[in-house]
Residue frames as qw, qx, qy, qz and C-alpha x, y, z in Angstrom:
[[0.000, 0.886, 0.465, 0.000, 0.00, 0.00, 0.00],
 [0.473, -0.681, 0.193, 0.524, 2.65, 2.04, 1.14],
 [0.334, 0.104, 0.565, 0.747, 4.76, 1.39, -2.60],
 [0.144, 0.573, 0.699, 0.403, 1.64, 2.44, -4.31],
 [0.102, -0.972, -0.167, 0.131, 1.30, 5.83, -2.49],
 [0.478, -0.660, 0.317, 0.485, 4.79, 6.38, -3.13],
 [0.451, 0.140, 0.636, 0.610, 4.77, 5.43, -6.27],
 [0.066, 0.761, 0.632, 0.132, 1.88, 7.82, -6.94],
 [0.284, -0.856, -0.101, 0.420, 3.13, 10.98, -5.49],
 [0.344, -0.219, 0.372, 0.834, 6.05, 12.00, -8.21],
 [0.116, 0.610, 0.548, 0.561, 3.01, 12.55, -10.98],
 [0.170, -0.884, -0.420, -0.112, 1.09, 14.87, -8.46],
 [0.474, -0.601, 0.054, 0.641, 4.23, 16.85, -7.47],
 [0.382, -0.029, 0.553, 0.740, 5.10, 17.45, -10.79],
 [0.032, 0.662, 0.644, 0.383, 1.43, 18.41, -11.76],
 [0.154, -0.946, -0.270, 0.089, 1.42, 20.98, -8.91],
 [0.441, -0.318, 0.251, 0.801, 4.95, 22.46, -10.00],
 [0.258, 0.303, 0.682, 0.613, 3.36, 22.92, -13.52],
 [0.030, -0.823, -0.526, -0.211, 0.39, 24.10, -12.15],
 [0.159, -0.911, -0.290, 0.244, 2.31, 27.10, -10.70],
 [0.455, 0.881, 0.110, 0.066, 3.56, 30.16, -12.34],
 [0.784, 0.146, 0.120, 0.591, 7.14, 30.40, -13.24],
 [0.330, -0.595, 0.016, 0.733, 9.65, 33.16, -12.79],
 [0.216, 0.097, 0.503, 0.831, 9.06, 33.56, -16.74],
 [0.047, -0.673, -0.640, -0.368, 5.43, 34.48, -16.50],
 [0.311, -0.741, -0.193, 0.563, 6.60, 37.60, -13.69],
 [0.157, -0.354, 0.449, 0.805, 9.12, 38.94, -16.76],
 [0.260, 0.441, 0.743, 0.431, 5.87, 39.35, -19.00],
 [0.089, -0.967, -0.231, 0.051, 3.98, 41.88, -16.90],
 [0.523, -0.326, 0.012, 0.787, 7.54, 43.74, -16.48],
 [0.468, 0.060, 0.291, 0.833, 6.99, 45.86, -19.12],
 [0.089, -0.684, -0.357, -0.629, 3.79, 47.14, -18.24],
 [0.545, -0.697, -0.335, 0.325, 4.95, 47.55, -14.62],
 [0.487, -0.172, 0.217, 0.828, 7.90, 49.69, -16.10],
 [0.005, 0.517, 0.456, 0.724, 5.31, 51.78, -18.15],
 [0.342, -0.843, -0.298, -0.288, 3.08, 52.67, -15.09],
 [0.521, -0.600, -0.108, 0.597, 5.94, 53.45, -13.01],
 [0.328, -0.159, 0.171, 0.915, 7.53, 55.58, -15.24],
 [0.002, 0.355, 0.506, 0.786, 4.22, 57.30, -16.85],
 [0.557, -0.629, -0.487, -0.238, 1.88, 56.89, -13.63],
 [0.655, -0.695, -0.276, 0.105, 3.50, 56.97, -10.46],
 [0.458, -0.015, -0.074, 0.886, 6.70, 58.72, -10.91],
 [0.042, -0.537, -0.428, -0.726, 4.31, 61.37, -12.73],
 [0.524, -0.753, -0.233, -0.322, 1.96, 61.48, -9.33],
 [0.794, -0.335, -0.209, 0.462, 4.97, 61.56, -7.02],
 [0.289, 0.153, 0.077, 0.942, 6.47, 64.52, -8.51],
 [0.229, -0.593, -0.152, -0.757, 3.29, 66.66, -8.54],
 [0.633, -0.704, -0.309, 0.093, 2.81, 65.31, -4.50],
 [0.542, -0.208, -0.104, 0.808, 6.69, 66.66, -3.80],
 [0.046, 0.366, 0.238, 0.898, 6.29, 69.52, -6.18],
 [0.367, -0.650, -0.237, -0.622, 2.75, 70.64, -3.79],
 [0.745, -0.595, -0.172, 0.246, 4.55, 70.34, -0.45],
 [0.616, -0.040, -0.057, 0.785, 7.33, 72.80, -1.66],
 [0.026, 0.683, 0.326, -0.653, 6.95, 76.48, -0.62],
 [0.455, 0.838, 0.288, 0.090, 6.60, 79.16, -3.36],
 [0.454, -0.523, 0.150, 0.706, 9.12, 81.08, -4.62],
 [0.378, 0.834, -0.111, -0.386, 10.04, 84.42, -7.11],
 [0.378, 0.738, -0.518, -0.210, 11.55, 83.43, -10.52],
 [0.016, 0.207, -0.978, 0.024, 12.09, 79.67, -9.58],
 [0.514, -0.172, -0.838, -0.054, 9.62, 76.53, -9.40],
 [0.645, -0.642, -0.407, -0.070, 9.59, 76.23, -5.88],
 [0.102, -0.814, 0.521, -0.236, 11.51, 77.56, -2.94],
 [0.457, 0.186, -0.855, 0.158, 13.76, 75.13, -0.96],
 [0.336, 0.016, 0.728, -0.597, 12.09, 72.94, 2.51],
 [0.272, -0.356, -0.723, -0.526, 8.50, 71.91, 2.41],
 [0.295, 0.015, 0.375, -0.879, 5.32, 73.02, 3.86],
 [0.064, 0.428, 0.878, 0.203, 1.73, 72.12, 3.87],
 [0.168, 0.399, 0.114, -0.894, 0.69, 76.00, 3.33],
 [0.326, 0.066, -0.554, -0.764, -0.51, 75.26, -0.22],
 [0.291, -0.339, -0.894, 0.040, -3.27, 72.92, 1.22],
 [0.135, -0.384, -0.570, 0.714, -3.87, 75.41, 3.62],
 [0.020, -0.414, 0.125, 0.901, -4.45, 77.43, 1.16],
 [0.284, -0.023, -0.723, -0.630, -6.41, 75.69, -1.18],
 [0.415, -0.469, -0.779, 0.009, -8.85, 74.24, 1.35],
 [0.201, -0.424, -0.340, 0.815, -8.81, 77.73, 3.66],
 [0.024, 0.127, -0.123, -0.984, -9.65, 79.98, 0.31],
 [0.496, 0.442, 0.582, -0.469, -13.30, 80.78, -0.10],
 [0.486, 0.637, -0.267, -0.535, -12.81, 81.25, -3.92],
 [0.135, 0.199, -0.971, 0.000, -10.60, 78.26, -4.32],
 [0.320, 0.182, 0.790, -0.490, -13.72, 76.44, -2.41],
 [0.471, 0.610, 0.223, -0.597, -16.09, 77.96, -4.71],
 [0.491, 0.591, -0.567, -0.297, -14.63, 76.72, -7.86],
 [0.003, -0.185, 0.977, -0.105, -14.03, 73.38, -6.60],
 [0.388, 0.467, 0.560, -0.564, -17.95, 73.33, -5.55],
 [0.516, 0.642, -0.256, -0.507, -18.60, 74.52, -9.62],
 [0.098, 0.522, -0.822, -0.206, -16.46, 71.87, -10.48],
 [0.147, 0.229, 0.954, -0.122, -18.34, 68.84, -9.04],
 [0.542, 0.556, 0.380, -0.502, -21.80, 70.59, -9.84],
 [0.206, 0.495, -0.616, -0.577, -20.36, 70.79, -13.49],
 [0.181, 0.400, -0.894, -0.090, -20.15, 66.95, -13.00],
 [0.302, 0.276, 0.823, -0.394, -22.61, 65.97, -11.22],
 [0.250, 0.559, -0.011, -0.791, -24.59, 68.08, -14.27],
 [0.180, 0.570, -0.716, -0.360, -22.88, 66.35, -16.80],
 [0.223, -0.196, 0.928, -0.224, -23.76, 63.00, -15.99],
 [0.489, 0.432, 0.713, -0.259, -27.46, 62.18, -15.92],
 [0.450, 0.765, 0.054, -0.457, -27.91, 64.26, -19.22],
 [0.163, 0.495, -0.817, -0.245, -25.04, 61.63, -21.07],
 [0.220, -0.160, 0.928, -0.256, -26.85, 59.40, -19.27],
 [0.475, 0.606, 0.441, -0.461, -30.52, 60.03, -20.19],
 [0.710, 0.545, -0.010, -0.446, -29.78, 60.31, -23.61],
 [0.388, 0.600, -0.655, -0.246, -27.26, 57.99, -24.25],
 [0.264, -0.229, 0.936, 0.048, -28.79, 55.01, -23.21],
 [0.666, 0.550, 0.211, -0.456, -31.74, 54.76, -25.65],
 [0.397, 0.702, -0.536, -0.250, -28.50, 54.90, -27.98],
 [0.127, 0.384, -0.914, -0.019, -27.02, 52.39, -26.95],
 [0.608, 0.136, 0.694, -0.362, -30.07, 50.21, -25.95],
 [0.456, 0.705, -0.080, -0.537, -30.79, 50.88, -30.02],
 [0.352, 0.617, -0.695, -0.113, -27.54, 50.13, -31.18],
 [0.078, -0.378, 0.920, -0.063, -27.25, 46.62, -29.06],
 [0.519, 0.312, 0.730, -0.319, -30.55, 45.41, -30.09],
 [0.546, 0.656, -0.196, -0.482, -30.64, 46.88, -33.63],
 [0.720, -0.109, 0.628, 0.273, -30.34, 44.17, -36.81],
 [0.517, 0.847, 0.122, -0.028, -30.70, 46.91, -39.56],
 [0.840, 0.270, 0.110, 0.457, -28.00, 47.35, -41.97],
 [0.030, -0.898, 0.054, -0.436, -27.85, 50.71, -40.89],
 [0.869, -0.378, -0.214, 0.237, -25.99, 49.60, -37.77],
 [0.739, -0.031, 0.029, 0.673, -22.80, 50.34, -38.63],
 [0.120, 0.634, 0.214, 0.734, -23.53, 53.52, -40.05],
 [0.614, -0.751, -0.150, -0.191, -25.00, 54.08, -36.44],
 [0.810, -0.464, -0.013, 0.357, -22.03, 53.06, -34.66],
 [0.396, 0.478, 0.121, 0.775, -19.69, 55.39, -37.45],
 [0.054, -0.724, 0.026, -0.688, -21.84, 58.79, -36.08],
 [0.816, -0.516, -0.208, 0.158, -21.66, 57.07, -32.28],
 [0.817, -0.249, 0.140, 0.500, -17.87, 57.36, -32.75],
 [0.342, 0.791, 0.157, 0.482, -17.51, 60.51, -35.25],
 [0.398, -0.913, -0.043, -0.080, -17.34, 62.78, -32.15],
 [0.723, -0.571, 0.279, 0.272, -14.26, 61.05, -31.15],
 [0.630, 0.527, 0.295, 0.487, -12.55, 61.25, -35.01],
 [0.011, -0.924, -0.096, -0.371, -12.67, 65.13, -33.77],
 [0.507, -0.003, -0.550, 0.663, -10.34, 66.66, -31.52],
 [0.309, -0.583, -0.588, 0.468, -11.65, 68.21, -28.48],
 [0.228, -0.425, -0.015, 0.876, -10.70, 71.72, -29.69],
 [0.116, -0.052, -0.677, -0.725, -12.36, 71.52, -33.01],
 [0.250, -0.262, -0.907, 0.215, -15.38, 70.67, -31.03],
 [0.328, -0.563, -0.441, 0.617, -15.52, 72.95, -28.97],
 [0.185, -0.204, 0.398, 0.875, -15.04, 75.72, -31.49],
 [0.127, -0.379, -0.862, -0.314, -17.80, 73.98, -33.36],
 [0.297, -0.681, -0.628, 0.231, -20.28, 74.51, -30.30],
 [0.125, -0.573, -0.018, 0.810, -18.46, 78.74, -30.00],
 [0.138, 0.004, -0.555, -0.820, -19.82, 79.27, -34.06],
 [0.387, -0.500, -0.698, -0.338, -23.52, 77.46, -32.87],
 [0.433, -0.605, -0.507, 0.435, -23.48, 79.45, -29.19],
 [0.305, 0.022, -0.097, 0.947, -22.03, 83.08, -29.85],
 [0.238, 0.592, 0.519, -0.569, -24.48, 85.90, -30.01],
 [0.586, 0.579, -0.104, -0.558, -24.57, 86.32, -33.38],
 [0.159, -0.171, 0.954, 0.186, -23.58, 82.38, -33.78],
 [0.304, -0.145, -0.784, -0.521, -26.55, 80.12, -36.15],
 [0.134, -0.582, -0.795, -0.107, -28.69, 79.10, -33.93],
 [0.112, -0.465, -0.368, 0.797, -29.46, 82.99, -32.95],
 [0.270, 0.253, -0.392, -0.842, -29.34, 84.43, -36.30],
 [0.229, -0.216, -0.846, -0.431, -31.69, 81.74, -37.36],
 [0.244, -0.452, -0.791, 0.333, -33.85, 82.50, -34.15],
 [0.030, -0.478, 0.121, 0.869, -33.35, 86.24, -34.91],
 [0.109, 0.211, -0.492, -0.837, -34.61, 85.72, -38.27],
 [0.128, -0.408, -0.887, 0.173, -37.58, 83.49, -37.04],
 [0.334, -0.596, -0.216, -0.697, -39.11, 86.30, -35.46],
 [0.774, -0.512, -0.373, -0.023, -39.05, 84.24, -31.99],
 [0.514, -0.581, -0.116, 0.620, -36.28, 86.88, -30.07],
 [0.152, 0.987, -0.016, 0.041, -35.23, 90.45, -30.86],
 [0.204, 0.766, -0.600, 0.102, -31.56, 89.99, -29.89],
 [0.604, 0.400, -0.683, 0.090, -29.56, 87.35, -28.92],
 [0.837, -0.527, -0.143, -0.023, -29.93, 84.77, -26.38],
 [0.033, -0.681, 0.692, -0.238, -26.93, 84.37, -24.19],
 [0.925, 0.032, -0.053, -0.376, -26.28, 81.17, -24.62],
 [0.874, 0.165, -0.201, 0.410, -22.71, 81.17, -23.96],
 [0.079, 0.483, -0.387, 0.781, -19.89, 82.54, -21.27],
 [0.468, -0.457, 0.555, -0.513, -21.62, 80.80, -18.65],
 [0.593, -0.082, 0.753, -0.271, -22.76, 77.47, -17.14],
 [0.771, 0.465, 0.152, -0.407, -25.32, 76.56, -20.37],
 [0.198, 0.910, -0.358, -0.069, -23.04, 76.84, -22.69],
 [0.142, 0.573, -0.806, 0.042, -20.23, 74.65, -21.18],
 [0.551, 0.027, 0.780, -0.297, -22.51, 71.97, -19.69],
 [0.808, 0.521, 0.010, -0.274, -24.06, 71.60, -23.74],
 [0.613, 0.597, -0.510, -0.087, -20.78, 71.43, -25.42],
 [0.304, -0.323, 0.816, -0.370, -19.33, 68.70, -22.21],
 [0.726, 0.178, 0.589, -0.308, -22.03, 66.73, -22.53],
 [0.895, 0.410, 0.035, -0.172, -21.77, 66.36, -26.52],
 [0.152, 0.750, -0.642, 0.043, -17.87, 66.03, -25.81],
 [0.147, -0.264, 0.903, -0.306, -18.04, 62.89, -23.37],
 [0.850, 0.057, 0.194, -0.486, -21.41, 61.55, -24.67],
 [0.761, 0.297, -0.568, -0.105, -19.50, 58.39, -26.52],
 [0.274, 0.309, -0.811, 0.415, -18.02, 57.70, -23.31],
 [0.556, -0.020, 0.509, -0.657, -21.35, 57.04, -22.00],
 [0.762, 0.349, -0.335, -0.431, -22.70, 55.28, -25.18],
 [0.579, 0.389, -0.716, -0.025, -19.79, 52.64, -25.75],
 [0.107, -0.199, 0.907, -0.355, -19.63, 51.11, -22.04],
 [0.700, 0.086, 0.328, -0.629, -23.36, 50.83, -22.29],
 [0.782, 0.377, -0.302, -0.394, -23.62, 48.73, -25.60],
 [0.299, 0.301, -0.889, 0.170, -20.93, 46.17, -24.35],
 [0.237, 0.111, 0.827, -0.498, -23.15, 45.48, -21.24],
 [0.575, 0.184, 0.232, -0.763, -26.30, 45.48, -23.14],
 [0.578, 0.442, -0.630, -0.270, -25.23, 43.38, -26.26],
 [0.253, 0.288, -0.910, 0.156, -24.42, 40.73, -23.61],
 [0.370, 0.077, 0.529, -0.760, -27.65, 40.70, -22.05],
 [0.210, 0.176, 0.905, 0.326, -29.62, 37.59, -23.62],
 [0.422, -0.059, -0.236, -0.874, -32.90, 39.25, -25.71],
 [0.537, -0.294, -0.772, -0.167, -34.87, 35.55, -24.74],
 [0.352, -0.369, -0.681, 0.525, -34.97, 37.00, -21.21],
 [0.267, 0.246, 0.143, -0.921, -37.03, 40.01, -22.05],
 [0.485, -0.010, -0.675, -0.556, -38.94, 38.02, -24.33],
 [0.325, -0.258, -0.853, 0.318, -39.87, 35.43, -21.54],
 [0.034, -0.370, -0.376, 0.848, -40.58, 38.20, -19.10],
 [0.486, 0.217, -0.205, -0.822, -43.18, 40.05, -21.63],
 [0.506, -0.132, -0.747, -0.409, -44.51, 36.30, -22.52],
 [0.376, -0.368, -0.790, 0.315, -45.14, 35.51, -18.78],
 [0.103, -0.806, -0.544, -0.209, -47.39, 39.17, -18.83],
 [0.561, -0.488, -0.097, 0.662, -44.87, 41.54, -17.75],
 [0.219, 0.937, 0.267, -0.056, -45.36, 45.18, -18.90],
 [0.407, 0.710, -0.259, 0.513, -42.01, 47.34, -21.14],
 [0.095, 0.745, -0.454, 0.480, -41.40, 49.17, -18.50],
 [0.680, -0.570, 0.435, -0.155, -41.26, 46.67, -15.61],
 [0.977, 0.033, 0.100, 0.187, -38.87, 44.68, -17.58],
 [0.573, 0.510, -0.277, 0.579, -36.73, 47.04, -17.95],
 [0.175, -0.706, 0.513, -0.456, -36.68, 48.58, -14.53],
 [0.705, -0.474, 0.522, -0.076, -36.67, 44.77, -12.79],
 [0.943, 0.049, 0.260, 0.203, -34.62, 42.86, -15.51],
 [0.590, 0.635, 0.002, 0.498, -32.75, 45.34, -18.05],
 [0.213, -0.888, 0.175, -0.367, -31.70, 48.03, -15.77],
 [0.373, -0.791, 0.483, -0.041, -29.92, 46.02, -13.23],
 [0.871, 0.228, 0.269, 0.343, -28.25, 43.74, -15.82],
 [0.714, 0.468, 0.058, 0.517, -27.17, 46.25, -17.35],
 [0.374, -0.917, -0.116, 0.072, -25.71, 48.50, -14.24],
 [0.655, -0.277, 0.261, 0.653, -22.02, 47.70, -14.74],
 [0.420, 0.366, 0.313, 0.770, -22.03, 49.53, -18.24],
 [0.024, -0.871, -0.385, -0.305, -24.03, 52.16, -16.36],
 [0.680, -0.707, 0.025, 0.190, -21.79, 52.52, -13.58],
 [0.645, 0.020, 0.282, 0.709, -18.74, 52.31, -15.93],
 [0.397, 0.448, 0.351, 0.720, -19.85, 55.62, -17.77],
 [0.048, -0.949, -0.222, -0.219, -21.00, 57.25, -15.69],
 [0.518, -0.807, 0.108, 0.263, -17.83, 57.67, -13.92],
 [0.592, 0.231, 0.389, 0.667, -15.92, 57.72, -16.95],
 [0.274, 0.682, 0.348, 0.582, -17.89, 60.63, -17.79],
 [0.462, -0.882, -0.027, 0.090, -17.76, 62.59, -14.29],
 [0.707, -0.388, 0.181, 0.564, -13.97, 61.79, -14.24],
 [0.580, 0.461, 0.413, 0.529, -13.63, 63.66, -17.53],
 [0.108, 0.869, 0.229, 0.424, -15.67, 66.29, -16.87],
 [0.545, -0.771, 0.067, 0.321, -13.67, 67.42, -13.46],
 [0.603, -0.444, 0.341, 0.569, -10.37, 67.29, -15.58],
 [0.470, 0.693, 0.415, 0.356, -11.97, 69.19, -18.67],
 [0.416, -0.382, 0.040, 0.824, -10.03, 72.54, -19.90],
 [0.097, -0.070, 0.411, 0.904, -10.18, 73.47, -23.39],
 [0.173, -0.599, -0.680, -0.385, -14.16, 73.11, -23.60],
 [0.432, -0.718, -0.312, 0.449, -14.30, 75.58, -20.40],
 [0.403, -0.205, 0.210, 0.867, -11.86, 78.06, -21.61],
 [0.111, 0.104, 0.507, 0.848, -13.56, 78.45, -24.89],
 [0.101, -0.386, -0.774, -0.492, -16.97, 78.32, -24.02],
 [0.451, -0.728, -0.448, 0.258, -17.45, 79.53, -20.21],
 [0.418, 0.559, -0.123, 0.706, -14.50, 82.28, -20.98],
 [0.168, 0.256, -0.593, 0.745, -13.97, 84.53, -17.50],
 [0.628, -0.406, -0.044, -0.662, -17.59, 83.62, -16.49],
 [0.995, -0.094, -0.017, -0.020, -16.90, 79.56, -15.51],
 [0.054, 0.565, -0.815, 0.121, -13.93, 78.59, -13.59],
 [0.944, -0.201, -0.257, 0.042, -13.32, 74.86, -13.10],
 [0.585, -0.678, 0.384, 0.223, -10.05, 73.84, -10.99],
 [0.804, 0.243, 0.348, 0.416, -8.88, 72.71, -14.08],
 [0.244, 0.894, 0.185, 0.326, -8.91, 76.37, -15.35],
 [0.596, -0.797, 0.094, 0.023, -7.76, 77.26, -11.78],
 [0.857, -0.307, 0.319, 0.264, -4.95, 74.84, -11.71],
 [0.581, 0.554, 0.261, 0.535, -3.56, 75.98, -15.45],
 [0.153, 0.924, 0.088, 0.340, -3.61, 79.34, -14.80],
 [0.545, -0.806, 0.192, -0.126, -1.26, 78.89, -11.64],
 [0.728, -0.288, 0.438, 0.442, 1.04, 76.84, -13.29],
 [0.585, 0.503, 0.379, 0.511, 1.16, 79.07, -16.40],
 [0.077, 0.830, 0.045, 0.551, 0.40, 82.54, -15.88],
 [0.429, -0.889, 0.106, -0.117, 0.84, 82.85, -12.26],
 [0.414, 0.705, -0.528, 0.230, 4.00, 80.36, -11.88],
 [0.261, -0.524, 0.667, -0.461, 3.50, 79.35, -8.86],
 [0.618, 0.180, -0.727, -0.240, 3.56, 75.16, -9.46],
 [0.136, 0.134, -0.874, 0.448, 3.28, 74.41, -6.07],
 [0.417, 0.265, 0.441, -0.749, -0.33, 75.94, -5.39],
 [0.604, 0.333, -0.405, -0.600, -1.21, 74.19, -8.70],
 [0.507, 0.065, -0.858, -0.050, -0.22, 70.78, -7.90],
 [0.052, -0.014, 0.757, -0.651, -2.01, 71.29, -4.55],
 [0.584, 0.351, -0.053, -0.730, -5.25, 72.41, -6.09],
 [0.605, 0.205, -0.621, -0.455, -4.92, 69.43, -8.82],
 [0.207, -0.034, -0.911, 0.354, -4.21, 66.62, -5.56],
 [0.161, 0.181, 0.637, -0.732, -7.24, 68.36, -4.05],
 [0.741, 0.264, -0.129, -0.603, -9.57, 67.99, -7.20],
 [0.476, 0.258, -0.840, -0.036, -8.52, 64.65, -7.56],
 [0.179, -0.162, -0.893, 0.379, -9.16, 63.48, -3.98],
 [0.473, 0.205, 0.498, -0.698, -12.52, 64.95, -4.01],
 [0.642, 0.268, -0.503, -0.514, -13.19, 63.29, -7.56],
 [0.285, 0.106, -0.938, 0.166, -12.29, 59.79, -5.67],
 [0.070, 0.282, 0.809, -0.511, -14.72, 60.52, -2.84],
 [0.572, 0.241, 0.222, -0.752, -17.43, 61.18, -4.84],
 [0.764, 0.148, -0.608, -0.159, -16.93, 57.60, -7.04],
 [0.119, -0.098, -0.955, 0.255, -16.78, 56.07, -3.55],
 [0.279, 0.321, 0.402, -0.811, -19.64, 57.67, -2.07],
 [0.623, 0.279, -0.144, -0.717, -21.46, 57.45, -5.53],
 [0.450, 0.057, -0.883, -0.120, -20.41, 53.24, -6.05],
 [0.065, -0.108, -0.875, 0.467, -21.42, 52.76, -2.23],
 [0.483, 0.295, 0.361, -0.742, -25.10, 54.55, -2.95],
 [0.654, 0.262, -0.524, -0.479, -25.55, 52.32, -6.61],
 [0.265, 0.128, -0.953, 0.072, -24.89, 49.36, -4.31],
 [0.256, 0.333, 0.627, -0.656, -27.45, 49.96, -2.08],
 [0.584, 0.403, -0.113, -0.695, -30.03, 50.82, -5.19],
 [0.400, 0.212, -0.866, -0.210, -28.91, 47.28, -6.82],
 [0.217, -0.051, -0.957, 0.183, -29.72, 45.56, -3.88],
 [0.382, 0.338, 0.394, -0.765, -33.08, 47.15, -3.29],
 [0.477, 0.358, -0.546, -0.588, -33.60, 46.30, -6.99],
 [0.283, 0.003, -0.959, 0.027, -33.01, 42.73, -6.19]]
């Protein structure tokens, strides 16, 4: 009995060597560990050093460190206020990608017309575009004497020009048609994968549109909802050139903020504090906003 367990035991050693991962399968990931260190975390290391060093005239930073710039960025009531714009921006942004870009994508991942593609082409156009060209786009259809005025002007339906740009309106339109694909595309992955026989069932066993979609489609297809929207919040916090061009000295964001201190003002330290401090409130509002969708899921259930 003994022989026969003894004999038996080299195969299963050998099977559980095999089964575990060699020193050659560590030296695969190397090179994308070497990429995010050197593009990611070096990158966020420097701007943490760089916003713990003091100001200084005609240089970077001075020499020592402080935590004034914090003080300062969390102390100033304007700084405060612009941060506060910032998340409302986002929080703005959101449901209005959201609200109209899943129809799209409910469309697109259930559609079998040959049109499709064509669909998925003007889905994706947006993104073919750079951001600036965009944006521009949206300053020739917003100005006050931009199309859709003159055409409103020549309507008869306003004497002069709406203002319809240089503030809030304005940058929350041309945002929202900037970062709508990034709301679309996660959706259409999570919907496409959702079997169509289980809405079919559900409507054969006397179940009404909308209560299949709010107790079967909806929380099937939360991940892709959950994915975009915070794709699209994250965006909008760290948007620039659509601000700039479209909100001009009416709409600061911290982005705006955060530029202008490391360009015009120089002073790189109160900039990288400011960016660490839009960042960590962009984190705690994707926890805070994952830990309230969990709770809705599980009410769902």
């Amino acid at each position: 009995m003994s022989a026969v367990m003894t004999a038996e035991a080299p195969p299963c050693s050998s099977a559980r060597r095999k089964a575990r991962p060699g020193r050659g399968a560590f030296w695969l990931i190397v090179p994308a560990l070497v990429l995010i260190g050197v593009f990611l975390v070096l990158p966020y290391l420097n701007i943490v050093a760089m916003s713990l060093r003091p100001t200084a005239v005609g240089a970077p930073h001075g020499a020592g460190f402080t935590l004034g710039n914090y003080a300062n960025a969390l102390g100033d009531g304007y700084i405060l206020g612009v941060l506060a714009d910032t998340l409302v921006l986002g929080a703005t942004t959101v449901p209005i990608c959201l609200l109209l870009g899943y129809p799209v994508a409910y469309h697109l991942a259930r559609t079998r017309s040959r049109w499709g593609s064509l669909l998925y082409v003007l889905v994706l156009s947006p993104l073919l575009v750079g951001v600036v060209v965009r944006s521009f786009g949206w300053l020739i259809l917003l100005s006050g004497n931009g199309v859709i005025n003159r055409v409103l002007i020549d309507l008869g339906l306003v004497q002069t020009g709406l203002q319809l740009m240089n503030n809030r309106l304005g940058v929350t339109v041309a945002l929202v048609h900037v970062f709508l694909p990034f709301m679309i595309l996660p959706l259409v992955g999570v919907i496409q994968s959702i079997d169509p026989t289980l809405e079919q069932a559900a409507r054969s066993l006397g179940a009404s549109r909308l209560k299949v979609f709010w107790r079967l489609v909806l929380p099937m297809s939360w991940p892709g909802i959950q994915a975009g929207t915070v794709l699209v919040f994250v965006l909008t916090l760290s948007a620039y050139v659509t601000p700039v061009m479209l909100g001009g000295a009416q709409v600061k964001t911290m982005s705006v903020l955060v530029v202008q201190n490391l360009i015009d003002n120089f002073q790189w330290p109160a900039g990288a504090a400011q960016a660490l401090v839009l960042s960590a409130c962009g984190m705690v509002a994707v926890w805070v906003y994952a830990r309230l969708t969990g709770r809705f899921m599980k009410g769902l259930q």
